[in-house]
C-alpha positions as CSV (number, residue, x, y, z in Angstrom):
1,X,-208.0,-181.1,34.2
2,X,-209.8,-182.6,31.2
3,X,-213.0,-180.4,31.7
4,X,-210.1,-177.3,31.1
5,X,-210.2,-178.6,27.9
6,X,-214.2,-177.8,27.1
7,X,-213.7,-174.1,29.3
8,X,-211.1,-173.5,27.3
9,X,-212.8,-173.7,24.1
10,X,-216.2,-172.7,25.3
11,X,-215.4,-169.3,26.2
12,X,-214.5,-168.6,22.7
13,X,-216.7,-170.0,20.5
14,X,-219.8,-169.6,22.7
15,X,-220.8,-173.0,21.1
16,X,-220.8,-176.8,22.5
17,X,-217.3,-177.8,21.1
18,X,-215.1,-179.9,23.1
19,X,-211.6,-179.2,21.8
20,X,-208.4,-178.1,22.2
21,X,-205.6,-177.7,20.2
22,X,-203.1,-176.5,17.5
23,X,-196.7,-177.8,13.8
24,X,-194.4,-177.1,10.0
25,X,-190.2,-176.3,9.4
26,X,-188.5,-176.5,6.2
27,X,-188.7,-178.0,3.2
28,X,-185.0,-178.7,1.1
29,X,-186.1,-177.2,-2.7
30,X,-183.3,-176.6,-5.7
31,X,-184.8,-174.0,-7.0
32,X,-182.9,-174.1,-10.2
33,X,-183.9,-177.7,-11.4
34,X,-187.9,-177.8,-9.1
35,X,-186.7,-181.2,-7.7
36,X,-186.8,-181.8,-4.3
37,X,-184.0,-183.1,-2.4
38,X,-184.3,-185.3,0.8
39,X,-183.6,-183.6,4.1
40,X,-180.5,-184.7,5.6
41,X,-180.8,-187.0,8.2
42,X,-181.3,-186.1,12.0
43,X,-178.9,-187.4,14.8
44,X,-180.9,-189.3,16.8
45,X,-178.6,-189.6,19.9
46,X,-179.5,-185.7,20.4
47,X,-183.2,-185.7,19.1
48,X,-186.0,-185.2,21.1
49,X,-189.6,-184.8,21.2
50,X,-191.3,-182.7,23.5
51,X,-195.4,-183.2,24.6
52,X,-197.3,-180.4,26.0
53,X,-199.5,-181.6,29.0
54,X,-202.6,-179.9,29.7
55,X,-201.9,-181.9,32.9
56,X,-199.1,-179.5,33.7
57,X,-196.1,-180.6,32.4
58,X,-193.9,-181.2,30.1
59,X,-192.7,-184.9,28.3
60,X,-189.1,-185.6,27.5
61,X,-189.2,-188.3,24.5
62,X,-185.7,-189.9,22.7
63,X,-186.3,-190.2,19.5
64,X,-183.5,-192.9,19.4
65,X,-184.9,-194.8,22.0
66,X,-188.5,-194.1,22.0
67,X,-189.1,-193.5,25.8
68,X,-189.8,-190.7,28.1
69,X,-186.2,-189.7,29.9
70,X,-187.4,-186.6,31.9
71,X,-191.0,-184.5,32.5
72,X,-190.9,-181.0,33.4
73,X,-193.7,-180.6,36.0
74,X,-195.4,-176.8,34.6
75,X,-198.2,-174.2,37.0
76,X,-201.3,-174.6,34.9
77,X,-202.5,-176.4,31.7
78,X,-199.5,-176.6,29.2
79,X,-201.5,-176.1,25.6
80,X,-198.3,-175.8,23.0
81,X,-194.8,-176.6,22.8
82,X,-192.7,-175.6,19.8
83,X,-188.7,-176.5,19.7
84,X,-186.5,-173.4,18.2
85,X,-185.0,-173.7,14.8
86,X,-181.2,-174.1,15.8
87,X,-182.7,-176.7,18.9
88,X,-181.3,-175.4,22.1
89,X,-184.6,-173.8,23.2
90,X,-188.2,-175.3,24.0
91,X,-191.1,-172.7,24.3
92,X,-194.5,-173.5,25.4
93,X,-197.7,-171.5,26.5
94,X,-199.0,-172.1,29.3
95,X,-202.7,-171.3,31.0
96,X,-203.1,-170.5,34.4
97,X,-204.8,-173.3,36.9
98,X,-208.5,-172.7,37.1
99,X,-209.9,-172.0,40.3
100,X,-213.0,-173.3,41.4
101,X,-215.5,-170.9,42.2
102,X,-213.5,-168.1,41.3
103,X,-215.0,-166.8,38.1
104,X,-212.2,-163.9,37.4
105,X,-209.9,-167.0,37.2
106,X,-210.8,-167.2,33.1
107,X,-209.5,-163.5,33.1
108,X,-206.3,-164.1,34.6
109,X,-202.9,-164.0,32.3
110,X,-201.0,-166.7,30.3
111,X,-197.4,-166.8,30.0
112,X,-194.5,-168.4,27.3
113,X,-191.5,-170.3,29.2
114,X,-188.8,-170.9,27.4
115,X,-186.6,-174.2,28.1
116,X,-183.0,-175.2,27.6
117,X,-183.4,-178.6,25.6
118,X,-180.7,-180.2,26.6
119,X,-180.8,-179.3,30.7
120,X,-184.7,-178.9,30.8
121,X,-183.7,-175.7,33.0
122,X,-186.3,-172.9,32.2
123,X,-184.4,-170.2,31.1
124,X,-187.5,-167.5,30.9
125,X,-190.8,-167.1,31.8
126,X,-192.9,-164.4,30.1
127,X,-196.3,-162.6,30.5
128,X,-198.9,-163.0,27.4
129,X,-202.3,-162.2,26.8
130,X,-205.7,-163.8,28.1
131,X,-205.6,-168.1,27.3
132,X,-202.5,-168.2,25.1
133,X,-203.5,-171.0,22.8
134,X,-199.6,-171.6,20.2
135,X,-196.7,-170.8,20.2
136,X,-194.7,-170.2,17.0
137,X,-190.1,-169.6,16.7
138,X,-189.5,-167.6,13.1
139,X,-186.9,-169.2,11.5
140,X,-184.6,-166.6,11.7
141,X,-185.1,-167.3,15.2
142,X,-185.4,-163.4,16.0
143,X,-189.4,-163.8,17.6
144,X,-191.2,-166.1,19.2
145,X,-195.3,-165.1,18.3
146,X,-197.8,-166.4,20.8
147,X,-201.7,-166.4,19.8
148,X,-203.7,-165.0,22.8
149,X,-206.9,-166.5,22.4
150,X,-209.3,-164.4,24.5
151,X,-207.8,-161.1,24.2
152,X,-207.9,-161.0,20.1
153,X,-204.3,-160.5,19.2
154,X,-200.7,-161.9,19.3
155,X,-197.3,-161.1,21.3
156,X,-194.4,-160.8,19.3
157,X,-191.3,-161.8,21.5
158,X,-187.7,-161.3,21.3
159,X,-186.3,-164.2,21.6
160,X,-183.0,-162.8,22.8
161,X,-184.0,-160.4,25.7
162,X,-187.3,-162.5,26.1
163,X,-189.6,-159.2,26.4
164,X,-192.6,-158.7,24.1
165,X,-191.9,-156.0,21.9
166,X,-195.1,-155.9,19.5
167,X,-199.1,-157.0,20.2
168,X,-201.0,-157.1,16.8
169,X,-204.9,-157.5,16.6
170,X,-206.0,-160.5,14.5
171,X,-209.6,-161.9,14.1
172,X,-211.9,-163.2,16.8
173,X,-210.4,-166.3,18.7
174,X,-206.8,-166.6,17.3
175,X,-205.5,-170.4,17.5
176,X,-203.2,-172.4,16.0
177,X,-201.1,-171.0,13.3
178,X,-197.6,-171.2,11.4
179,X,-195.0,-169.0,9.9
180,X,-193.6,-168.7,6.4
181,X,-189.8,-170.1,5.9
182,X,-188.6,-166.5,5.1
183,X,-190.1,-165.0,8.2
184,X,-191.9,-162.9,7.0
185,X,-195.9,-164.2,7.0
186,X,-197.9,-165.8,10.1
187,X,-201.3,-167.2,9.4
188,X,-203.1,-167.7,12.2
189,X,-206.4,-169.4,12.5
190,X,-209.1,-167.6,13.5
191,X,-211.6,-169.8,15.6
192,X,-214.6,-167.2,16.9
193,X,-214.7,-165.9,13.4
194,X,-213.9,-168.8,10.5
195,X,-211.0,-166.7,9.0
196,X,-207.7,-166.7,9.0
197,X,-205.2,-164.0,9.2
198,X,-202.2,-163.3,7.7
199,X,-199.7,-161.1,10.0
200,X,-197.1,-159.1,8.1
201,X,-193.5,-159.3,10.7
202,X,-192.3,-156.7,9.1
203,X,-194.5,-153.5,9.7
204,X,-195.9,-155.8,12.7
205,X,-199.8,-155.5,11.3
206,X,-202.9,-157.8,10.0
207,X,-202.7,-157.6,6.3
208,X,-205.5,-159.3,5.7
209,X,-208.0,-162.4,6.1
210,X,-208.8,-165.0,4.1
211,X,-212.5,-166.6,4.7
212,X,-212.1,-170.6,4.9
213,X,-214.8,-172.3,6.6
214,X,-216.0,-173.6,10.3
215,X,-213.9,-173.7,13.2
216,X,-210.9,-173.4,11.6
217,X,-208.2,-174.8,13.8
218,X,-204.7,-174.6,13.1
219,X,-202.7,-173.7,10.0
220,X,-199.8,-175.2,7.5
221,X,-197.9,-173.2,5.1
222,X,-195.8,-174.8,2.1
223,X,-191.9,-173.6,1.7
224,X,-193.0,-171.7,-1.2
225,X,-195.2,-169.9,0.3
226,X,-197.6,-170.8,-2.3
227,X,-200.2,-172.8,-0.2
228,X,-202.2,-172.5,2.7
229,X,-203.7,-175.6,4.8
230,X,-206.2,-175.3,7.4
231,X,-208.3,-177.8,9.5
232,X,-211.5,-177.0,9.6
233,X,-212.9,-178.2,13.0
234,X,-216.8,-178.2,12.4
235,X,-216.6,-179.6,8.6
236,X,-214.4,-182.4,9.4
237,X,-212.2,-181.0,6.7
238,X,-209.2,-179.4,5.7
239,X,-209.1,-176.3,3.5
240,X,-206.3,-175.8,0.7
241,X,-205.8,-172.7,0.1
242,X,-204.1,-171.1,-3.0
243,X,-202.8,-167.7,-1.8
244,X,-202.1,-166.5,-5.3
245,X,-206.3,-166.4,-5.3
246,X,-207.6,-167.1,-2.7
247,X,-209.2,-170.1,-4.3
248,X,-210.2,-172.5,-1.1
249,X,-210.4,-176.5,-1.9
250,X,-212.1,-178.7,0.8
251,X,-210.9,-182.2,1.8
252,X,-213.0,-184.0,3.9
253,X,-210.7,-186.0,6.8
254,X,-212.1,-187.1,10.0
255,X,-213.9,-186.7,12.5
256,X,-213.3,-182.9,14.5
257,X,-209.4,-182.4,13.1
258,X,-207.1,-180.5,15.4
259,X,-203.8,-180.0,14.1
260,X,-201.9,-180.1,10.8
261,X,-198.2,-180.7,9.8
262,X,-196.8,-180.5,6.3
263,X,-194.1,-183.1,5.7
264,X,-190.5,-181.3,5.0
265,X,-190.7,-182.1,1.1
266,X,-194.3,-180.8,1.5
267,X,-196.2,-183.7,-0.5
268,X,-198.1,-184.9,2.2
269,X,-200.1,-183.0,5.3
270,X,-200.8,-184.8,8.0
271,X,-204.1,-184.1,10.1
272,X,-204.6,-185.3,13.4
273,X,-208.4,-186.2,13.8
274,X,-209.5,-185.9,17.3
275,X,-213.1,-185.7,17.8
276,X,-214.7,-184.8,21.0
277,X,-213.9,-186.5,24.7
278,X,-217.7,-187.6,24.8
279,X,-216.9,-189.1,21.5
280,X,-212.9,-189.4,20.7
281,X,-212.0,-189.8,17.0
282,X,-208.7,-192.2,16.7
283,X,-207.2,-191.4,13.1
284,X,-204.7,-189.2,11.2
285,X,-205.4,-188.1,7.7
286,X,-202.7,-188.6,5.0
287,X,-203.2,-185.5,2.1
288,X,-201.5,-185.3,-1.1
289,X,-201.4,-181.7,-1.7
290,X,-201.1,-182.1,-5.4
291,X,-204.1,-184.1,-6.1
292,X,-206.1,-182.9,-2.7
293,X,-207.1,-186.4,-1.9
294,X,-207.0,-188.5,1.0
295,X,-204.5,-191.4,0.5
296,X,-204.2,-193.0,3.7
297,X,-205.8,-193.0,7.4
298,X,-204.2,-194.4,9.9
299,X,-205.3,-195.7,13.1
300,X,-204.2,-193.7,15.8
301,X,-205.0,-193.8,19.9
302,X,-208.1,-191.6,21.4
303,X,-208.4,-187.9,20.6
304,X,-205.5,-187.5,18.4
305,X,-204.6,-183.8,18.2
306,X,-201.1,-182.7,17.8
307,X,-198.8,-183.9,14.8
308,X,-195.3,-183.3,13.9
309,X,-193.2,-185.6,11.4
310,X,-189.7,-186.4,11.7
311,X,-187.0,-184.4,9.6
312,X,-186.4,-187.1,7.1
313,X,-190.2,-187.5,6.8
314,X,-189.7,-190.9,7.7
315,X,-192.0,-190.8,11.0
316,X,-194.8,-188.8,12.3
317,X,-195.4,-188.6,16.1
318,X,-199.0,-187.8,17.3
319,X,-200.7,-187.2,20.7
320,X,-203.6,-188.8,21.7
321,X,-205.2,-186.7,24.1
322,X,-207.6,-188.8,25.8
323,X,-205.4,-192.1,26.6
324,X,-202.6,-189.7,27.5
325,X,-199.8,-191.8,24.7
326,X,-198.0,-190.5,21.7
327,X,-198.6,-192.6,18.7
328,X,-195.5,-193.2,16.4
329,X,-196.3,-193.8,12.6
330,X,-193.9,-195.6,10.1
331,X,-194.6,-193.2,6.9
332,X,-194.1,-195.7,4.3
333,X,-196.1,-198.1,6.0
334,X,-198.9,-195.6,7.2
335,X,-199.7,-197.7,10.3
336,X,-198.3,-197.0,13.9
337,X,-195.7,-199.1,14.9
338,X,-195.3,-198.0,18.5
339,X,-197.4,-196.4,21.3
340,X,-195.9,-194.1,24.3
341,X,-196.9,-193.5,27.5
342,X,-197.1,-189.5,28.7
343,X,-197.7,-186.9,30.6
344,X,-201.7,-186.1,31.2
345,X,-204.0,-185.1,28.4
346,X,-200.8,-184.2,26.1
347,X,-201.9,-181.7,23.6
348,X,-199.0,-180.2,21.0
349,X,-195.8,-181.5,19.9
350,X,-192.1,-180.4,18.9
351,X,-189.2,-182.3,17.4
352,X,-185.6,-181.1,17.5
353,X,-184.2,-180.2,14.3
């Protein structure tokens, strides 16, 4: 199942990368005084994380007690998971088993299912395109957008009747990608073409692309809408973008960086560092978005790829794709404090609001 992870990418890129891969929610701003307030705390006795297991399934994790409770077994390679904004749902993409010998196989279609959180009963599954790589809730929670990798475009999903009700054409190999607080922006990453585009929801259509650099892997956007983030897999970078102009800023992180999360207060993005499987990286980057610097790595397990931090920006939680665990990272401290067992090769990540 690991080798999916170098067809998956292969096909794409038509380059030797071994990679697979690419999570951002809200920030709490008073707009009337600029300072930022903390966001309130979570409950932990309902919070969960949920791993996406390109092993075919899906992990379970209390946050409150730090252990796997339940694993959804999943048809295929699971690439992405993403919890709703009001919680009750889990959706996840999900790439069909690859048959040996069978070369159509690479042609045949993804689906999104959609997961009741609390019962783990799926609740929907749903037809995509060609190697759905993320999947993406709008906070509104009106669409689900899932980025078909092979086919060029994305599937806009209602989230209440589950059917897709728009396709819109991006750039060559769409990825990883995230969606502005009001709703009404996606940037997805363009891997085949080192762009990224910027989907308008509201007239459904690419409004434009932004050129950022090599490989660029998944996307972060700040609350304000002001600032674009992109990991750039070949430059072992991460591109800050100003929007206003354009204007791209390169930090350099580690070694082959898969995903990035913005922190709720959006000081810090966090990028998950994961290298190849010949030769795993084993960090996560710490950025300070005001002063585009590099102000802590952390020490992670093998092939760390997907990151998500907690809502009180407390904790981060990252997967480490090639020792099959889920690192957990004390913020303040910026070292890991405990390591979790998973499901096989987990790639994304979702916490409950």
């Amino acid at each position: 199942m690991k080798r999916l992870i170098a067809l998956f990418f292969t096909s794409i890129l038509m380059l030797a990368l071994v990679l697979t891969g690419c999570g951002k929610t809200s920030d709490n701003v008073n707009e009337n005084t600029n300072k930022k307030t903390e966001a309130p705390a979570a409950n932990q006795e309902s919070q969960f994380l949920f791993t996406a297991n390109e092993g075919g399934s899906i992990s379970k994790i209390s946050v409150k007690d730090q252990k796997v409770i339940s694993t959804l077994k999943v048809d295929g390679a699971v690439h992405n998971v993403q919890v709703s904004p009001d919680g009750k749902v889990v959706a996840a993409t999900v790439v069909p088993e690859m048959m040996h010998g069978h070369d159509d196989s690479m042609e045949m279609k993804g689906k999104a299912i959609f997961i009741d959180s609390n019962t783990d009963k799926v609740l929907k599954e749903v037809e995509v395109g060609n190697h759905p790589a993320h999947i993406v809730f709008t906070e509104n929670g009106k669409y689900a957008l899932v980025t078909n990798n092979e086919d060029n475009n994305v599937s806009i999903i209602d989230t209440k009747k589950y059917v897709i009700v728009q396709t819109i054409p991006t750039g060559k190999g769409p990825h990883g990608f995230r969606i502005s607080k009001d709703s009404q922006y996606s940037y997805v990453a363009n891997m085949g073409e080192n762009s990224v585009s910027i989907l308008n929801l509201e007239s459904m259509k690419e409004e434009k692309k932004i050129e950022v650099g090599t490989t660029p892997v998944t996307t972060g956007i700040t609350d304000d809408n002001k600032t674009l983030v992109v990991t750039l897999n070949q430059e072992n970078a991460l591109a800050i973008v100003d929007l206003a102009t354009n204007k791209v800023d390169k930090v350099k992180v580690g070694n082959g960086p898969a995903q990035v999360y913005i922190q709720q207060d959006n000081q810090f993005a966090y990028v998950a560092n994961q290298g190849t499987e010949d030769s795993p990286s084993h960090s996560l980057s710490k950025v300070d978005l005001k002063t585009k610097q590099v102000v802590a790595t952390i020490e992670t397990g093998k092939g760390s790829h997907g990151v998500v931090t907690s809502p009180d920006n407390k904790l981060s939680y990252v997967t480490n794709m090639f020792e099959d665990t889920v690192s957990i990272i004390d913020n303040a401290q910026n070292k890991v404090i405990k390591t979790i067992q998973v499901g096989n090769t987990p790639n994304g990540i979702s916490i409950t609001p």
